[in-house]
C-alpha angles and dihedrals in degrees: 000000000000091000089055100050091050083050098049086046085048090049090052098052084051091045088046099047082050096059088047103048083045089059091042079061106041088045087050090048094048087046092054095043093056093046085055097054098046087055083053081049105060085028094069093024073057104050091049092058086057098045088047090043088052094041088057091053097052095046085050087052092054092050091052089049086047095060093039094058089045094053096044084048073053097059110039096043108025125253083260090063092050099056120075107260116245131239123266114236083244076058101053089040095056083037090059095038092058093049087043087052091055092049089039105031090152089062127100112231091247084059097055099046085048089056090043091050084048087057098041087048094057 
């Protein structure tokens, strides 16, 4: 009796060391595994910063490239020929006439540049 009891004792310090060696090994896996993953971590935290460093180069290259193109326009052209060119005022005249003509169409042409002397006047 006495031989059993110190066996079944014995079987339960084995069982017991088992079950903690099983738990030293899931706890170092699940060490490792994290590890593993925060090395993926800064990997990939790590390959961003280079594609964005490289994307902000490019874009700065194609703004130098940019300002190159509109001095040599410039240049070549004159800084006059680049801008839009603006309206003369016979242009703006016949421009508001025509609008004029769309809100008044019952009235004669005479009518409408009378109107519009009477709004230059004032």
């Amino acid at each position: 009796s006495e031989m059993c009891i110190r066996d079944s004792q014995r079987i339960e310090q084995l069982r017991q060391e088992a079950l903690q060696r099983e738990a030293d090994r899931i706890s170092s896996l699940e060490k490792e595994k994290r590890s593993k993953s925060e090395k993926e971590f800064q990997d990939r935290q790590k390959k961003c910063e280079e594609v964005k460093k490289k994307h902000e180069e490019e874009l700065y290259e194609r703004q130098k490239v940019i300002e190159l193109i509109q001095k040599d326009r410039e240049q070549r052209f004159g800084v006059d020929k680049l801008k839009p060119k603006e309206k003369t005022t016979k242009e703006k005249t016949e421009e508001i006439l025509l609008n004029m003509k769309k809100y008044y169409p019952h009235r004669t042409a005479n009518d409408l540049v009378y109107t519009l002397s009477l709004i230059h006047i004032s």
